[in-house]
C-alpha positions in Angstrom: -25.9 -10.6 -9.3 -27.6 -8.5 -11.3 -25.3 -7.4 -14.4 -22.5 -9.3 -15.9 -19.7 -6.7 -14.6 -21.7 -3.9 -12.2 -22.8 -4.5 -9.0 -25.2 -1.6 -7.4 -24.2 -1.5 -3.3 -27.2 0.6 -2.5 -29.1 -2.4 -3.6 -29.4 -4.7 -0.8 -30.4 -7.8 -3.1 -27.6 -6.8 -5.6 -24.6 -9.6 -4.7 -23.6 -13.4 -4.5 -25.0 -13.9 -1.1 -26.2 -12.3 2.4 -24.4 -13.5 5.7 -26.2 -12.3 9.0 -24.5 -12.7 12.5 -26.3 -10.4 14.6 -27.8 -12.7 17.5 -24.8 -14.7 18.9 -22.7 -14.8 22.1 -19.9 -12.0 22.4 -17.3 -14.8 20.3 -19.1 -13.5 17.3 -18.3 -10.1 15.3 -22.1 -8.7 15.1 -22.5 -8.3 11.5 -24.0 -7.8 8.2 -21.9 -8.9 5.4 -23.0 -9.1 1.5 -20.3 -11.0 -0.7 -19.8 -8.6 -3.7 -17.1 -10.8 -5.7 -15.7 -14.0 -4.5 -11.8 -14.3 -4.0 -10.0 -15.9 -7.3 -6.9 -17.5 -8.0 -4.3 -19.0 -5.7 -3.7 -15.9 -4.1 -7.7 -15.4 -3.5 -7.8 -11.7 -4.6 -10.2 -9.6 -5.6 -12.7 -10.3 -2.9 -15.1 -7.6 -2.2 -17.7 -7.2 0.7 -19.9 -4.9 2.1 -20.6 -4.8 5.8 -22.6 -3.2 8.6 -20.7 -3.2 12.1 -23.0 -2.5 15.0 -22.6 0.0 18.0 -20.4 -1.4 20.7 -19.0 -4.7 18.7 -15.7 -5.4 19.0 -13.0 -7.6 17.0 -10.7 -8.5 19.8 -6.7 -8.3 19.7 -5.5 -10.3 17.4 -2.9 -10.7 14.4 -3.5 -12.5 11.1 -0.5 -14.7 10.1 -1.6 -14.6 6.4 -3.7 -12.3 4.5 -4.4 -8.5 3.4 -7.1 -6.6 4.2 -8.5 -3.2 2.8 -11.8 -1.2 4.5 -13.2 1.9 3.1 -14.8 3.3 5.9 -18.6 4.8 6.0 -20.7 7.0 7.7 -19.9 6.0 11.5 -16.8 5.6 13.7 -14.0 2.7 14.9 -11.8 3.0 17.8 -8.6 1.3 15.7 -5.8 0.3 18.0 -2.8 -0.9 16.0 0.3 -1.8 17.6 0.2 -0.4 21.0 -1.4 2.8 19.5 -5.3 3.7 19.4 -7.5 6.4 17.1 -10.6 7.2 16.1 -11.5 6.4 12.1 -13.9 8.3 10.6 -16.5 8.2 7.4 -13.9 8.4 4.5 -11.1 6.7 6.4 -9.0 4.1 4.9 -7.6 1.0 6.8 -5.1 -1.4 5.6 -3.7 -4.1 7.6 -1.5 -6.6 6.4 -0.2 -10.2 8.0 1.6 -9.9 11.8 0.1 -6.5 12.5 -1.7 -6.6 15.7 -5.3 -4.9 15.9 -8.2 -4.3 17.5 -11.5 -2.6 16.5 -14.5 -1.6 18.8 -17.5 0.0 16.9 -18.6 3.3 18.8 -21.1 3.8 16.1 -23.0 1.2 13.6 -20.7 1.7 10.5 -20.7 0.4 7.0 -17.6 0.1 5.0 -16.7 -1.7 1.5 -13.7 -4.2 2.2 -11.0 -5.4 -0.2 -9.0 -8.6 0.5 -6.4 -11.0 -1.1 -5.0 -14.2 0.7 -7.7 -14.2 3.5 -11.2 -15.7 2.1 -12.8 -13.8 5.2 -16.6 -14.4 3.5 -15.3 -18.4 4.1 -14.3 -17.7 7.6 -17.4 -16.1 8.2 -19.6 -18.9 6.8 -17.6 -21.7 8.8 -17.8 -19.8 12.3 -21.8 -19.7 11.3 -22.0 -23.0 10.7 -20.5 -24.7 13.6 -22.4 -22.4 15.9 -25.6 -23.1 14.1 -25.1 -26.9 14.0 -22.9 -27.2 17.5 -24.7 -25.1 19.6 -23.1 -27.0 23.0 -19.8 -25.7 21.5 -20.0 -21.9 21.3 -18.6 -20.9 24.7 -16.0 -23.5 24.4 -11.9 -21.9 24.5 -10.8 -25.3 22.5 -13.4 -24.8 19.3 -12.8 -21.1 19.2 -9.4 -22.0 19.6 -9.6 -24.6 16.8 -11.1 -21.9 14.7 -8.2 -19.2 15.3 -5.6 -21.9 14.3 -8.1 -22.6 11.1 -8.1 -19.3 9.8 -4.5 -18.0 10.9 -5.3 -15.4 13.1 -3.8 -15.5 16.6 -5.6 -13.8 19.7 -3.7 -11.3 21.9 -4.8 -10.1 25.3 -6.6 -7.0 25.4 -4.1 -3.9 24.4 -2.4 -1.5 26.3 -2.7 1.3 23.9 -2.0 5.1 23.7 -4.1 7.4 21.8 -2.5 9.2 19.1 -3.5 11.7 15.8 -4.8 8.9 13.4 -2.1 10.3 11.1 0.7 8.8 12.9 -1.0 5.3 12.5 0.1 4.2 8.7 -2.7 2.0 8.7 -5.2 4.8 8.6 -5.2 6.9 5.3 -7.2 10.0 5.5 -9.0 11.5 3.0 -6.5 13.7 1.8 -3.4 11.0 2.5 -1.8 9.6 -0.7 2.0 7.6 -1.3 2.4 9.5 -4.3 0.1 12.1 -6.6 0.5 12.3 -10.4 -1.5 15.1 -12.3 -2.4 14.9 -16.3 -5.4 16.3 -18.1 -8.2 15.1 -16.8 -7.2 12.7 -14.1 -5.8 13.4 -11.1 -4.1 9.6 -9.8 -3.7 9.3 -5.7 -1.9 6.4 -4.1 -3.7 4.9 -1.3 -1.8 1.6 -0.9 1.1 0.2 -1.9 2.4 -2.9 -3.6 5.0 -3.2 -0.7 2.0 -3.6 1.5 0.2 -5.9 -0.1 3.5 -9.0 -0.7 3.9 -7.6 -4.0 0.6 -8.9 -5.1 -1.7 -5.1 -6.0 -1.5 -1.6 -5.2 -5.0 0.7 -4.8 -4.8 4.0 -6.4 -7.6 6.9 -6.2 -8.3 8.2 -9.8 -10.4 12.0 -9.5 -11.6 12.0 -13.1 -13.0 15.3 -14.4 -15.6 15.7 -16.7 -14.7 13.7 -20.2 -11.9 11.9 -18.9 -11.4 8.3 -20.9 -9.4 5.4 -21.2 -9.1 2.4 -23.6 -7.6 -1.3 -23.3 -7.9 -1.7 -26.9 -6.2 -5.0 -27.0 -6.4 -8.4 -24.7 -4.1 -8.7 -21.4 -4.6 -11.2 -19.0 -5.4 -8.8 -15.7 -8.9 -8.5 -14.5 -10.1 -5.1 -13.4 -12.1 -4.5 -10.2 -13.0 -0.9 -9.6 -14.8 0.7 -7.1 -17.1 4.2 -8.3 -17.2 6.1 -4.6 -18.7 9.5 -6.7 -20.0 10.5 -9.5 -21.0 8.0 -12.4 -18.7 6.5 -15.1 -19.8 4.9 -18.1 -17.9 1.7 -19.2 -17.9 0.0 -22.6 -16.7 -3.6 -21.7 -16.6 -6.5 -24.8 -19.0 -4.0 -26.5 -21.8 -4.2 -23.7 -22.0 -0.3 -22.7 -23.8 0.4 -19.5 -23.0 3.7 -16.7 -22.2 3.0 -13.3 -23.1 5.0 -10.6 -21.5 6.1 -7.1 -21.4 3.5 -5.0 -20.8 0.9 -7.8 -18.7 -1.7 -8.5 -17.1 -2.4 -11.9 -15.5 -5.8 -12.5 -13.9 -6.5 -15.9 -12.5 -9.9 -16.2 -9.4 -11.3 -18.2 -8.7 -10.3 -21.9 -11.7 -7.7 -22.0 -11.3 -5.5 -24.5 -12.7 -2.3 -22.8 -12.9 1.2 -21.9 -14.7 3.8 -19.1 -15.5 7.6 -19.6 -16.5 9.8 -16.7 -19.6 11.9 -17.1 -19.3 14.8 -14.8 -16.7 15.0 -12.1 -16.2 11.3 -10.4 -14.1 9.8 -7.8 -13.1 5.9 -8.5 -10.6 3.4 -7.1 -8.5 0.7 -9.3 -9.0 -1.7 -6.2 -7.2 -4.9 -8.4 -4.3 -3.1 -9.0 -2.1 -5.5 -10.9 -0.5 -2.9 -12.9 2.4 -1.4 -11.8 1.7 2.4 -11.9 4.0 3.9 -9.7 7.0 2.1 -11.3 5.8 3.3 -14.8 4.8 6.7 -13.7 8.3 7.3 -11.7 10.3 6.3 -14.8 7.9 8.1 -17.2 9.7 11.1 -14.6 13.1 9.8 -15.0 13.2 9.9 -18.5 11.4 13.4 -18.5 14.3 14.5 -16.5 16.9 12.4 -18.8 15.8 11.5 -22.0 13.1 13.5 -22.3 12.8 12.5 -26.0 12.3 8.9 -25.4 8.7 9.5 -24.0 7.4 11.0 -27.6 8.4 7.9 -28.9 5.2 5.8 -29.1 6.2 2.4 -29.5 9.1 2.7 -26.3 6.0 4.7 -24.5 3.5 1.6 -25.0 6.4 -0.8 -24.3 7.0 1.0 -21.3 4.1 0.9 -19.9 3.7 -2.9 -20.8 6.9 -3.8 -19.0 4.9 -2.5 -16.0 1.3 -4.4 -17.2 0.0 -1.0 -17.9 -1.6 -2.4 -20.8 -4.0 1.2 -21.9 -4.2 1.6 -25.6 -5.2 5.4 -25.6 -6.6 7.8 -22.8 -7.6 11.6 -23.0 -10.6 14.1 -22.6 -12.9 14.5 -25.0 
């Protein structure tokens, strides 16, 4: 990787490593997959890819006993099938699938997306399917090592669906564009919820933040959450343990623990909070509550700030300007 905390995804070389699988038998997803950040910790979060699908591959019916995943669809299309129900998903889609939610995908276009994960290690899975094939060639057609490999990565194969189509809006896998949990509005920022923490086992929730020109925040003090977002439009500029650098749309920002930091958008910019270990819909529905009750609590500054830190909203100071 290039930079200690942005990674460029228009820049092919721009990543931890490249993982090719577009040559093998039909028990292989055809794909191109960069690693962007590695999974960390015991819950293995934070892992980001990037990926190219190809026209007609398909990831057959299966459900994942473990594992979150998060795809932020490109320019192409996916027939999703979730459940017994089928859709088409679309450039700007979003797909979340969590553990014992049965899916398939068939590519009807080549398609890039930018996928999120926590508990899964799906780069690892990738590189151990690889390997065997590569090193076992006698093996690739055989039911008992794919089989094997199923049981080693928790996923279970299904027979092919019976499926009906539907609006992609009554699948709640599949957020739209305009689809968001909950909106909040202040000057400058516009936050979106995109998924939430009772999707996820408790572990992050993924919020869309529309910044207008000037918008800024500060994390003027050490906490112990690392910050992964993703810059879909626009550019931001970051200031991160006093290193100051922009990045711009199609970026990705990681901060680790106990930066002292801070981002500013220049222009209009769309950007995702994909780590998501604050808790900003509980802060931001009491911040309502006590609007609505105790309005004069919230002008309080020290039981704002402790507020928020209850919640591991740990900002110091935000605004435009």
């Amino acid at each position: 990787m290039k930079h200690p905390f942005l990674v460029n995804l228009l820049d092919p070389e721009d990543c931890i490593s490249v993982h090719e699988d577009i040559d093998r038998d039909n028990n292989f997803l055809k794909e191109r997959l960069r690693l962007i950040l590695a999974p960390v910790g015991p819950d293995e979060n934070n892992e980001v890819t990037d990926s190219l699908f190809f026209k007609g591959n398909e990831a057959h019916h299966h459900v994942h006993t473990r594992g979150y995943e998060t795809f932020f669809v490109g320019d192409g299309e996916i027939e999703l099938t979730v459940r017994g129900r089928k859709c088409h998903v679309t450039n700007g889609d979003i797909i979340h699938i969590g553990p014992w939610d049965s899916h398939r995908m068939i590519w009807l276009k080549d398609t890039p997306w930018r996928g999120v994960f926590h508990q899964m290690n799906i780069t690892q899975a990738m590189v151990d399917k690889m390997l065997v094939s590569d090193n076992c060639p006698d093996t690739g057609d055989d039911d008992y090592y794919l089989q094997i490999y199923r049981d080693s990565n928790q996923a279970i194969n299904k027979p092919a669906p019976v499926a009906v189509d539907v609006p992609k809006s009554e699948i709640t896998e599949v957020r739209a564009p305009d689809f968001a949990f909950a909106t909040y509005a202040f000057d400058g920022i516009n936050l979106r919820q995109k998924v939430g923490r009772w999707e996820t086992g408790g572990i992050k929730e993924i919020w869309e933040l529309n910044l207008e020109d000037g918008f800024y925040a500060k994390w003027g003090k050490p906490n112990p959450l690392a910050y992964v977002y993703y810059v879909k439009e626009g550019k931001v500029h970051f200031s991160v343990y006093g290193n100051e650098f922009t990045a711009p749309h199609d970026s990705i920002v990681h901060i680790p623990t106990y930066a002292i930091h801070s981002f500013k958008s220049e222009g209009k910019s769309v950007m995702y909070d994909l780590s998501g270990g604050s808790m900003v819909l509980d802060f931001l529905s009491d911040c309502e509550s006590y609007k609505a009750i105790s309005p004069e609590k919230l002008k309080d500054k020290e039981f704002f700030f402790n507020l928020a830190e209850s919640y591991k909203c740990y900002f110091t100071e935000w605004g435009v300007g």
